[in-house]
C-alpha positions as CSV (number, residue, x, y, z in Angstrom):
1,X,-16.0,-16.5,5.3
2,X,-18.4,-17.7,2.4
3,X,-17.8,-20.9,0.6
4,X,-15.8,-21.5,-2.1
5,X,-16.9,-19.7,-5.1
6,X,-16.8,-19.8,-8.9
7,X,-15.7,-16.1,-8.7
8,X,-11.8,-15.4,-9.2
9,X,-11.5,-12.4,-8.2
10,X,-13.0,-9.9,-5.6
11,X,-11.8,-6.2,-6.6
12,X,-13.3,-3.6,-4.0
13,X,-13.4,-0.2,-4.8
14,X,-14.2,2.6,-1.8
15,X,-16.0,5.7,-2.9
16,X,-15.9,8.8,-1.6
17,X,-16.5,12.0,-3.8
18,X,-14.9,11.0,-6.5
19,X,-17.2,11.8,-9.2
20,X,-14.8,13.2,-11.3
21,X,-12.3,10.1,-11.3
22,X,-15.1,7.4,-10.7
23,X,-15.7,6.6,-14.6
24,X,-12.2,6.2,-15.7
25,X,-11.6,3.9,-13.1
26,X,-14.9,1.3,-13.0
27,X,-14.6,1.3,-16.6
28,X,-10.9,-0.1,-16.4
29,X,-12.6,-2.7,-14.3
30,X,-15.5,-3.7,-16.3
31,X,-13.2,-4.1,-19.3
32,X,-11.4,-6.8,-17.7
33,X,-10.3,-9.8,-19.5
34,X,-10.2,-12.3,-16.6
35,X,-14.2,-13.2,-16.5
36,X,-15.8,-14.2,-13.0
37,X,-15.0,-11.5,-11.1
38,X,-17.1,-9.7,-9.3
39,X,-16.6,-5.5,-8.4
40,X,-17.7,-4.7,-4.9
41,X,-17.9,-0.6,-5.5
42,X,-18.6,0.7,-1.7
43,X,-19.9,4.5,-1.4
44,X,-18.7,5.1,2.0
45,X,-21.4,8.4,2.1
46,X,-20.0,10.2,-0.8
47,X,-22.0,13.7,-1.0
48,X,-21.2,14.4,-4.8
49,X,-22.5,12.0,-7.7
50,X,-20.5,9.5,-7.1
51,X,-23.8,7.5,-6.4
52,X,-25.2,8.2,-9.8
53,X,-22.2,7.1,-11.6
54,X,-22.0,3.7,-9.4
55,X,-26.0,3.2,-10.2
56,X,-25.3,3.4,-14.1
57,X,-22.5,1.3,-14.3
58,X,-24.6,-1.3,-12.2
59,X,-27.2,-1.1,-14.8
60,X,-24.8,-1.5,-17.9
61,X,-22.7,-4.2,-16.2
62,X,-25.5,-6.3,-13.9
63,X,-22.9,-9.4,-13.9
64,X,-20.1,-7.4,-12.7
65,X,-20.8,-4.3,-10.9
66,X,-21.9,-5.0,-7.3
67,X,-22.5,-1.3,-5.0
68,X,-23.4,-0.3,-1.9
69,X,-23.8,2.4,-0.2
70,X,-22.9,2.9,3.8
71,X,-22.1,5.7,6.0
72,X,-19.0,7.0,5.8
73,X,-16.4,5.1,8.3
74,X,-13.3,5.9,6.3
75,X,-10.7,3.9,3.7
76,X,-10.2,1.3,6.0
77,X,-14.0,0.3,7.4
78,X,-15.5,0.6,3.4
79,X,-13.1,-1.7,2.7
80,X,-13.8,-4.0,4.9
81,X,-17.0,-3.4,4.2
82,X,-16.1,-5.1,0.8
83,X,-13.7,-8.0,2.4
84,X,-17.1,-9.3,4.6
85,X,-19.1,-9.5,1.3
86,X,-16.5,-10.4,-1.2
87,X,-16.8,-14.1,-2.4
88,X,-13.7,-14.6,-5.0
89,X,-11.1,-16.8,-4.2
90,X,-8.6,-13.7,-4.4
91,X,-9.2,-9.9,-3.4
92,X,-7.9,-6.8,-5.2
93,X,-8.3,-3.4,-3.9
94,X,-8.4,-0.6,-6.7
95,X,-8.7,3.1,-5.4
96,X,-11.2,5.2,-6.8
97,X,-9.2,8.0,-8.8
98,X,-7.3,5.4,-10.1
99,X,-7.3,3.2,-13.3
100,X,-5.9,-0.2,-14.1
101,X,-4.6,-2.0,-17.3
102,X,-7.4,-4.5,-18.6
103,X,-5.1,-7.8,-18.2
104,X,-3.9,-6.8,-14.8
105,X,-6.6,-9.0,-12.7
106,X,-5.9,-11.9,-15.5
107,X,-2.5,-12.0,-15.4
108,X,-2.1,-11.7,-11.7
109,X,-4.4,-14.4,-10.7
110,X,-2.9,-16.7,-13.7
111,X,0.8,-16.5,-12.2
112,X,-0.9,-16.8,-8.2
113,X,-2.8,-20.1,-9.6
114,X,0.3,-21.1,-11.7
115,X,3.0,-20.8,-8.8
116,X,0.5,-21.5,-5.6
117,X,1.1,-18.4,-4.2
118,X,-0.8,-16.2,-1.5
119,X,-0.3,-13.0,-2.8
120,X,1.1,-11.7,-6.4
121,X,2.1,-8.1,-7.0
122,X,2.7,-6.0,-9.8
123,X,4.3,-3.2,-10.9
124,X,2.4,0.4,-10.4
125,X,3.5,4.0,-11.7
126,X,1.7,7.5,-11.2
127,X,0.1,9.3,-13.8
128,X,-1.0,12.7,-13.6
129,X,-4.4,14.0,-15.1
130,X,-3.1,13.8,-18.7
131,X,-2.5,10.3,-18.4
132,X,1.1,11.0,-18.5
133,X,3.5,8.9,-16.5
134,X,5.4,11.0,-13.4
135,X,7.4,8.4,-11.6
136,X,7.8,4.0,-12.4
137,X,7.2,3.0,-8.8
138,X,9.6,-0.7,-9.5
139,X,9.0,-2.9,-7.0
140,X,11.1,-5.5,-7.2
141,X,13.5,-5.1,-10.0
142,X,15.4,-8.5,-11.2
143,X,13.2,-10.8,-9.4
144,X,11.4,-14.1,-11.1
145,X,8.1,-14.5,-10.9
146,X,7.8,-17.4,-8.1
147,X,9.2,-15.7,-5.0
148,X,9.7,-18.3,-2.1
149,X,9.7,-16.2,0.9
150,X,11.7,-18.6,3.2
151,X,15.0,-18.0,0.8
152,X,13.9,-14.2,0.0
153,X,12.6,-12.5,2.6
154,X,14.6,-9.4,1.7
155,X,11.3,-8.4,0.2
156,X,9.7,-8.2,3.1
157,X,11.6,-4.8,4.1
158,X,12.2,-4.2,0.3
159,X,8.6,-3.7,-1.4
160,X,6.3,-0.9,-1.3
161,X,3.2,-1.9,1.5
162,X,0.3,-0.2,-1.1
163,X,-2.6,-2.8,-1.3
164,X,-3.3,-1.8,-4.7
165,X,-1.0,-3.3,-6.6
166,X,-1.7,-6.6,-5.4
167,X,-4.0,-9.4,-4.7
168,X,-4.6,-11.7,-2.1
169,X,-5.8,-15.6,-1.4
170,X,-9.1,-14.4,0.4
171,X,-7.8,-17.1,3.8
172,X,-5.3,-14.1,4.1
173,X,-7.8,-12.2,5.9
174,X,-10.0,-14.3,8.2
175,X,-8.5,-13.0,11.2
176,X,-7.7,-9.6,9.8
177,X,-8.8,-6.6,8.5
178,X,-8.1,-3.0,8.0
179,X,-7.4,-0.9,11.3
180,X,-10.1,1.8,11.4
181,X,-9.3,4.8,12.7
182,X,-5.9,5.3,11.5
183,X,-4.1,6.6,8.2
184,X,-1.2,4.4,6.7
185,X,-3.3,1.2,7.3
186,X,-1.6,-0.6,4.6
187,X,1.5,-0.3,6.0
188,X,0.3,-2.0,9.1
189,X,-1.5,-4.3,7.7
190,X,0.0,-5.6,4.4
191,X,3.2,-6.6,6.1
192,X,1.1,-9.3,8.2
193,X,-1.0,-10.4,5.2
194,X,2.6,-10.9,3.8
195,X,4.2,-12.8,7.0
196,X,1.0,-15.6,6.4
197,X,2.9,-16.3,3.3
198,X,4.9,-19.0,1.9
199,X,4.8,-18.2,-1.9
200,X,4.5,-14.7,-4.1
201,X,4.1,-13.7,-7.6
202,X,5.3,-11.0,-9.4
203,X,4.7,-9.5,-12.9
204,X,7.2,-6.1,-13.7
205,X,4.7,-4.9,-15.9
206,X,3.0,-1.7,-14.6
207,X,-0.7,-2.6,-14.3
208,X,-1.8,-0.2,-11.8
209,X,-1.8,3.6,-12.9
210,X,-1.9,5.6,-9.5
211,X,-3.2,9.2,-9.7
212,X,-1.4,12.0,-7.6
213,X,-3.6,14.7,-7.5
214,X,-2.1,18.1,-7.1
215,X,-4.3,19.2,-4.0
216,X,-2.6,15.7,-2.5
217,X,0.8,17.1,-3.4
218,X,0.7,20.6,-1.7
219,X,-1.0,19.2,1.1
220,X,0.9,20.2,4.8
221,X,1.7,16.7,6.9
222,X,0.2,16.7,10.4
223,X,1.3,14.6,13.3
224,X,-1.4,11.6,11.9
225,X,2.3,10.6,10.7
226,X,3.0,9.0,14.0
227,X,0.9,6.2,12.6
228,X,3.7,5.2,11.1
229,X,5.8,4.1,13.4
230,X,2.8,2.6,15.4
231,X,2.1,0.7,12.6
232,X,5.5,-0.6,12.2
233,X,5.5,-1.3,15.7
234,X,2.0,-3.5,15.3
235,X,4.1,-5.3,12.3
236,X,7.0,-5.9,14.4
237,X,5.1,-7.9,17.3
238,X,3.1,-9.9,14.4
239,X,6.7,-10.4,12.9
240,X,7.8,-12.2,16.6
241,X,5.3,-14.4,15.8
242,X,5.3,-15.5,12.6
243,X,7.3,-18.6,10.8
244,X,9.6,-15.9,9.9
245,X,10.7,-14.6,13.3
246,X,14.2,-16.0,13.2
247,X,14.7,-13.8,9.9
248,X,15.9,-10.7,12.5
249,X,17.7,-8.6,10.0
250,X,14.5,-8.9,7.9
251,X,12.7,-7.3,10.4
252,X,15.0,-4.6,11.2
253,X,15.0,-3.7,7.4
254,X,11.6,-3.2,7.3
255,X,11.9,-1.1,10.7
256,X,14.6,0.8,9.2
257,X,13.2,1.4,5.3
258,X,9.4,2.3,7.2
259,X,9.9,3.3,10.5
260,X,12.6,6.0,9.5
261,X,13.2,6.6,6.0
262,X,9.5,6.7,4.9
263,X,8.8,8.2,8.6
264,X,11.6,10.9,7.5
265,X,10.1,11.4,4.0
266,X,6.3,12.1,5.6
267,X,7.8,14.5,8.5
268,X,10.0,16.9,5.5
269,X,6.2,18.1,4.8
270,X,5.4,19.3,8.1
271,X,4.6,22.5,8.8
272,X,3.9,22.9,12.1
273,X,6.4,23.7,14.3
274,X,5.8,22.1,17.6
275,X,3.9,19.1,15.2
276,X,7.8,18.5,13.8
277,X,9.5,18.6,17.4
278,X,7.3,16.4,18.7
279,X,7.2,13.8,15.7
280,X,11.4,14.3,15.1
281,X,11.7,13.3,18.9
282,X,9.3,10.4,18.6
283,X,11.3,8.8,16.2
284,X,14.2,9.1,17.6
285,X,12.4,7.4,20.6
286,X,11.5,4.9,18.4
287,X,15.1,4.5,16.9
288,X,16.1,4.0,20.5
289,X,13.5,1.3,21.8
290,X,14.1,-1.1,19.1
291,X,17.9,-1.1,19.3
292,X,18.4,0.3,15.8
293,X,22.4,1.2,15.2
294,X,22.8,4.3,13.0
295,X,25.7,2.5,11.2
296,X,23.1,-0.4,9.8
297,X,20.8,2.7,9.6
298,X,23.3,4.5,6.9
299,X,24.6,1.2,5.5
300,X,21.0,-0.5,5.2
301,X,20.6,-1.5,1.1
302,X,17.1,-1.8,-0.6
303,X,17.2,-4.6,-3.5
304,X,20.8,-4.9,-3.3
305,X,21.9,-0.9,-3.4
306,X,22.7,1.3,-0.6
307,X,19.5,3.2,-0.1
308,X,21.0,6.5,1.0
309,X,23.3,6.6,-1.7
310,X,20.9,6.2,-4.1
311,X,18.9,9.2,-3.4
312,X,19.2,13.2,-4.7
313,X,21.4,15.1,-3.0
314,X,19.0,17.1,-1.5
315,X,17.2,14.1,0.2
316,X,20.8,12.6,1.4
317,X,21.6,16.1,3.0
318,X,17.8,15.9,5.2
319,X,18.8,12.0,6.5
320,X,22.4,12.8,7.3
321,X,21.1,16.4,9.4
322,X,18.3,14.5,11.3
323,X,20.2,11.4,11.7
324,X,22.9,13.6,13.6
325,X,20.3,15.7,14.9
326,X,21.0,18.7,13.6
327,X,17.4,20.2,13.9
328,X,17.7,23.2,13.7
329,X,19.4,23.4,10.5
330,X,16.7,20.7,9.3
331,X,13.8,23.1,10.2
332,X,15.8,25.6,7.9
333,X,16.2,23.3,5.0
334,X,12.6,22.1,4.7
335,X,11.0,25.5,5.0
């Protein structure tokens, strides 16, 4: 790690063929109104003009606008790519076909400074290509904005793992980084970025405008799913070892709300299937090895609600049918 720098914030920014997203979303970040930071845009070998675009927004915005240009190693290495160059006292990670509000970076690094915490988080919501908002994506409704993690770490299993709505003290990451090679990442890696924590802050207001492209939405799941419940196996060990550990219902809440209802939500989208067999047994596997009791399973509550309950009654129908392994009629209902 560098030295201490005058820079407040690092934001990184991966690029891959994203030309027609790639202005809307660096010039959200050159419009800033927290000064010092510095954008690290990474162009993990983009074959479109994603390059040209980078080049003139370096020219426009010298001060700012930092890019390089790499071969392509996926999400996870360009943005480590970025961490190993970044030299701001707090790192943000903005995807490329999405845009931010111009106080977001200000406001979060005001309340991490103000409250002396590791981490803040805001609010996010998807937008579609209109600029109209799809879904509020709350993440964590009736909470202040100091969050001491020793009397609250509910949140642990009760937030949303993206690492674009947040940012992080840079120390967070000095003996970690971004697993290559695998999708999910941030759900195996925020989790331990969180479990170094003592202190968060949070801001409700939705700062980060996530874009859901429609290819991304009609898109057939594959069994790169199971990286999942690796992941939250990865975050499980790292939980046994952090100042957390004796927290266990924590931990079996985040095992629970990541390792089978988002697990569950992923595997309704696949296809395939001998790819579905093979996944739905997995996690029963994985329901098995870590002791999970389908009673805390149905009963377990996300920010103080019953999470089953609170879903559409088409969604409740799929949980209850896999959950008493009725697969067949599953298959039947996905289709």
């Amino acid at each position: 790690m560098s030295e201490t720098s005058n820079i407040k914030v690092s934001i990184i920014v991966p690029v891959y063929n994203v030309e027609l997203y790639l202005e809307q979303c660096l010039s959200s970040l050159v419009s800033q109104t927290l000064e010092d930071i510095e954008i690290i845009v990474v162009n993990d070998g983009s074959r479109d003009k994603s390059q040209h675009i980078i080049e003139k927004f370096q020219q426009q915005f010298p001060d700012k606008i930092f890019g390089y240009v790499k071969e392509n190693g996926g999400l996870s290495d360009a943005r480590n790519f970025g961490i190993d160059r970044a030299k701001g006292q707090f790192l943000g990670f903005v995807d490329s076909d999405d845009y931010v509000s111009a106080t977001m970076f200000e406001e979060m690094y005001s309340l991490a400074v103000k409250h002396n915490a590791e981490m803040a988080i805001c609010n996010l919501q998807k937008v579609d290509e209109n600029g109209n908002i799809t879904q509020k994506l709350t993440q964590l409704p009736g909470f202040p904005e100091k969050i001491l993690l020793e009397q609250n770490l509910s949140v642990f299993s009760d937030i949303s793992y993206f690492a674009c709505n947040k940012i992080f003290r840079r120390e967070l990451f000095e003996e970690r980084r971004f697993k290559k090679g695998i999708h999910f990442e941030d759900i195996e890696l925020i989790p331990q970025l969180l479990l170094q924590c003592r202190t968060l802050a949070f801001t409700p207001k939705y700062h980060y405008q996530y874009f859901e492209r429609q290819d991304s939405i009609s898109k057939s799941h594959t069994t790169k799913g199971l990286d999942i419940l690796r992941a939250v196996e990865t975050v499980g060990a790292a939980f046994k070892k952090s100042p957390y550990a004796h927290q266990k219902k924590a931990l079996e809440n985040f095992q629970i709300l990541e390792g089978v209802y988002t697990f569950l939500a992923y595997l309704a989208f696949v296809k395939n299937r001998a790819d579905f067999d093979r996944m739905y047994g997995e996690m029963h596997q994985f329901i098995r090895s870590n002791g999970l009791n389908l009673i805390h399973i149905l009963r377990y509550q996300r920010f103080g609600r019953n999470y089953l309950l609170s879903l559409p009654i088409r969604k409740k129908i799929y949980y209850l049918l896999v959950f008493f392994r009725f697969k067949n009629t599953v298959r039947k209902l996905i289709k």
